[in-house]
N, C-alpha and C positions, 0 to 999 in steps of 0.2 A: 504494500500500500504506500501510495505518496501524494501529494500535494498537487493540487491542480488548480489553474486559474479559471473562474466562466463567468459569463455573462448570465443572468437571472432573472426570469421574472417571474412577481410574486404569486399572478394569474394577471390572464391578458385583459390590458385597458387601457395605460398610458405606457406610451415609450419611455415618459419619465420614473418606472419603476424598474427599468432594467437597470442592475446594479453589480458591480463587478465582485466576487465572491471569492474565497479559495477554498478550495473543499479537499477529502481524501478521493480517491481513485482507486479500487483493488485492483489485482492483476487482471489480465485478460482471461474468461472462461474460455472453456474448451470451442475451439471455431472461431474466436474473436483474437485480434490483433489489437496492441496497442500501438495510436499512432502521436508522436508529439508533431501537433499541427506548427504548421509555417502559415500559411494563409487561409482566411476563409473568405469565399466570395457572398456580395451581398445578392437579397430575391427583394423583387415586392411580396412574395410569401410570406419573406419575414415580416415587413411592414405590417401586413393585414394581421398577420398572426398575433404580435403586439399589441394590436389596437382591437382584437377580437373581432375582428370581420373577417375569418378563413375557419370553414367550417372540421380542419382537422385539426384546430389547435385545442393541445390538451387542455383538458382542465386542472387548473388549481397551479399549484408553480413549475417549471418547463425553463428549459437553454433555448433560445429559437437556434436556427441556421442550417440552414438546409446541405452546404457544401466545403471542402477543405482541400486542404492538400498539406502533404507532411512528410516525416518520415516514421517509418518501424522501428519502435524501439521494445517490442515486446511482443509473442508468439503465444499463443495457449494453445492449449494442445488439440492434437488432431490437424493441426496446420500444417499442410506442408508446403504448400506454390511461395511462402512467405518467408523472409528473412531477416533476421536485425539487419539495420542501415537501408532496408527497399525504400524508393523515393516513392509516394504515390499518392494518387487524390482518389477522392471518397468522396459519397454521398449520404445524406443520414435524414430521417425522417424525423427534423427535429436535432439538437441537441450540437451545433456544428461550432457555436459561440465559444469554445474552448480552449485551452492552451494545449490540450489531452486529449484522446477519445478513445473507448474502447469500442468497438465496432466489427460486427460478422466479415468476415474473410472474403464475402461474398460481394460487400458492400467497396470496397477498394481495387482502385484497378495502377497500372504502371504508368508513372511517371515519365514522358519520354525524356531523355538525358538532355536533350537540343533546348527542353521547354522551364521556363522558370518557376518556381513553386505559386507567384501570383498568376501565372496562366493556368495554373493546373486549379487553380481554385476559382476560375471564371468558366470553365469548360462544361462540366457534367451535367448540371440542371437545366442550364441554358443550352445545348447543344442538343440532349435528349429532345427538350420541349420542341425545340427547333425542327428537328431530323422526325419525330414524330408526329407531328403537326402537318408537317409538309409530305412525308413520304408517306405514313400512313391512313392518315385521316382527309387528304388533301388530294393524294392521287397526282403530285408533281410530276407533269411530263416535259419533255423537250418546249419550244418556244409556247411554252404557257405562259400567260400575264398573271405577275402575279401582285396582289398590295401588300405592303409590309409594312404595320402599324410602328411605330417607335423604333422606328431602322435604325437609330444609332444607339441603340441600349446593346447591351449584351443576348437578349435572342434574336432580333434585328439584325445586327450585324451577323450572327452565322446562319440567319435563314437565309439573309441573300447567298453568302456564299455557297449555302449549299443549293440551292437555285441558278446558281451559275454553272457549277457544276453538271446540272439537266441537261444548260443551253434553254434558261429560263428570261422571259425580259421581266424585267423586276421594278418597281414604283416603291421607294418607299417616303416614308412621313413622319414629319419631327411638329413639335412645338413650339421649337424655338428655331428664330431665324440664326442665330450663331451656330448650330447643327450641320446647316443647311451645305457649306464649301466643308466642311468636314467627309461630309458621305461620298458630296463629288469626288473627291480628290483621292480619299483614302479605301473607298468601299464599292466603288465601280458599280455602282444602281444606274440603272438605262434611264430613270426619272426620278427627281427629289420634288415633294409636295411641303410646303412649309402649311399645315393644318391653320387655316382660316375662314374667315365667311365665305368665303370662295371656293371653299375646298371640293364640293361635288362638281363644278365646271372644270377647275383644275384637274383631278381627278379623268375625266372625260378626254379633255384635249391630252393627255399623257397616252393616254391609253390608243389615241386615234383612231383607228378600224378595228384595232384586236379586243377583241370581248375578254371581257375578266371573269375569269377560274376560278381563281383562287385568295382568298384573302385571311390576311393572318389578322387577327382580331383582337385586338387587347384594351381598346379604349373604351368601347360602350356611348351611348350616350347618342348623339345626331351624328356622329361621325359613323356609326355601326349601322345607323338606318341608310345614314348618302351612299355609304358603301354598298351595301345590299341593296337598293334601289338600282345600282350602276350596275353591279354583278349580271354578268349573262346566263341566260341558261343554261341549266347544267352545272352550273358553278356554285361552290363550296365553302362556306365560311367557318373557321376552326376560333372557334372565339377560347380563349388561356389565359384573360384577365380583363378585370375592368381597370382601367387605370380611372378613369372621370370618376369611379368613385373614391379615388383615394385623399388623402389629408394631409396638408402639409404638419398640422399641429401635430404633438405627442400623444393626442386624443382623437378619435372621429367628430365630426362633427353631424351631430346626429340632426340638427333641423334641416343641414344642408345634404345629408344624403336622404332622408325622407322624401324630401324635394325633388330628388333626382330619381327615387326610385320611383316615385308616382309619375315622373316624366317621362320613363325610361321608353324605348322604342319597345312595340309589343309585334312580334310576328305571326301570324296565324298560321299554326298546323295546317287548316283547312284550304291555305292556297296553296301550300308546298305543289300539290301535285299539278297545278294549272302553272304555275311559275318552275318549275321542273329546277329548282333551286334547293341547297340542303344546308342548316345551320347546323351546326358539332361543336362540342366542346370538351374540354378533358382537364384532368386534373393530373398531376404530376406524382403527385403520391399515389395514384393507382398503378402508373410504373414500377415505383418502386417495391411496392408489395406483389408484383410478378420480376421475381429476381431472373429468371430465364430469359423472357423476353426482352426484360433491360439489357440482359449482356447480350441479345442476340443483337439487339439496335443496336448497342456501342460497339461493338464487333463492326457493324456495317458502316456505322458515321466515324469511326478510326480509318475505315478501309477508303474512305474519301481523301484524306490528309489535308483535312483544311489548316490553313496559319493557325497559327493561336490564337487564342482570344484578345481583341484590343483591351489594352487594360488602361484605360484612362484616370483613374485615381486610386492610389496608394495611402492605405493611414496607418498607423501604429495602432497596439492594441487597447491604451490607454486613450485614443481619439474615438472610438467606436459609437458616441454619441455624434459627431460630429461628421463622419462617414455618413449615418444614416438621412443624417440631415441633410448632406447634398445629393442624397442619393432619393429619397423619399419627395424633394423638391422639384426635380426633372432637370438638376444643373449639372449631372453626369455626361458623361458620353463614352460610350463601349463599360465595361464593366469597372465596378467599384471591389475594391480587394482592403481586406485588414490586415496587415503582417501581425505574426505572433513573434 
């Protein structure tokens, strides 16, 4: 047993309860490796989860953090693929806010040597959500159009590139105009949409004659209706977050998400079949609780070789309020990472 650093909260409601803790840590049981984390990358998962708007956060006190990367420093038994000193990142349902982790054998994959501990902790959640979104729920083929909501975050950025890899034309979309030469220049999108009153014309003239497939969904709200209005037949919308309903504060603000839910766009079942159109949605933790299928996607999304993950902001583990905060505000671009 020894000492470990985490992040804590008491049960979820404000971000201002998460508190930095040191607690014991047993060894690793039979199947489980212990990993001393280097990096952990941030989700809106965790944001909601904080703030109690994600309906798999536990109850009562919980670490959030859904991803890491580190190394082995300890094996339990029955391991064998695993060795003190392996470099590797992991995924965890829950609990990733650590300086520690003990975590199934199943749950950690290899480190490539070329990649640095903060790519390795922007890759796994964002890259699954990406790869499966796109290739399984999505039905990505060659010159499909596709829209990609918040192209400069961290699933953004690797859904285009795995879109590019089809031989995909690709459209994606920021909220802020300082994004905007960012995507151009670094992330080769055939279209950048800077999300405004104009967004459904915009939208339109990008797209010119090719009818839109495919769109990645994450915003909610009128932008989730212009898009699905514009979608052609046939085409698929994978919606994998609301951002519109999120909060800048450490709190929700519940009169303003009321507000929006009562606003919210509603789609009728009942036209699906006259509009030959199909809404989907997925949750990321139901990946994770089909450990098979996870490794079979990561198996297939390694076998692409995409760059690493853009990692655009770096903080220490003692800044992790402050991380969140640029992170939770939309003043990110490519992925936010905490060094441990």
């Amino acid at each position: 047993m020894f000492e470990r650093q985490v992040y804590r909260m008491p049960k979820a409601g404000s971000i201002r309860d998460l508190r930095l803790q040191t607690e014991n840590l047993s060894p690793p049981k039979a199947g489980e490796v212990c990993v001393q984390v280097k990096a952990i990358g941030l989700n809106f998962a965790d944001i909601f989860a904080m703030q109690g708007l994600y309906s798999a956060t536990p109850e009562g006190p919980f670490i959030p953090g859904l991803e890491f990367s580190g190394k082995v420093i300890a094996v339990g038994e029955a391991v064998t693929e695993w060795k003190v000193g392996d470099r590797v990142m992991g995924a965890t349902r829950f609990g990733g806010y650590v300086s520690h982790i003990n975590i199934n054998h199943r749950y950690v994959i290899p480190l490539a040597d070329e990649w640095s501990f903060e790519e390795g902790a922007g890759f796994l959640v964002q890259g699954l959500t990406a790869y499966y979104a796109l290739t399984q729920l999505g039905n990505l083929q060659q010159d499909m159009a596709v829209l990609i909501h918040s192209a400069a975050g961290g699933v953004g950025i690797l859904a285009n590139r795995i879109c590019k890899k089809y031989g995909a034309f690709t459209i994606g979309t920021v909220g802020r105009a300082s994004k905007v030469d960012f995507l151009r220049e670094e992330e080769a999108y055939d279209a950048v949409i800077l999300r405004d009153k104009d967004f459904g014309v915009q939208l339109e003239q990008a797209l010119g004659d090719r009818p839109l497939r495919l769109i990645m969904e994450c915003i909610g709200g009128k932008v989730l209706k212009q898009g699905w209005e514009v979608m052609a037949p046939m085409g698929r919308m994978v919606v994998y977050g609301n951002a519109s309903f999120s909060s800048h504060g450490a709190k929700p603000n519940y009169p303003r998400l009321i507000w929006k839910f009562l606003r919210r766009p509603k789609i009728d079942p009942l036209r699906l079949p006259t509009e030959n159109k199909s809404l989907m949605g997925f949750n990321l933790i139901y990946l994770y609780e089909q450990t098979d299928m996870m490794h079979q996607l990561l198996g297939e999304l390694q076998a692409m070789h995409l760059k690493p993950q853009h990692i655009g902001h770096v903080y220490g583990f003692d800044q992790m309020h402050e991380a969140i905060r640029v992170f939770q505000r939309g003043q990110s671009v490519g992925k936010v990472v905490v060094k441990v």
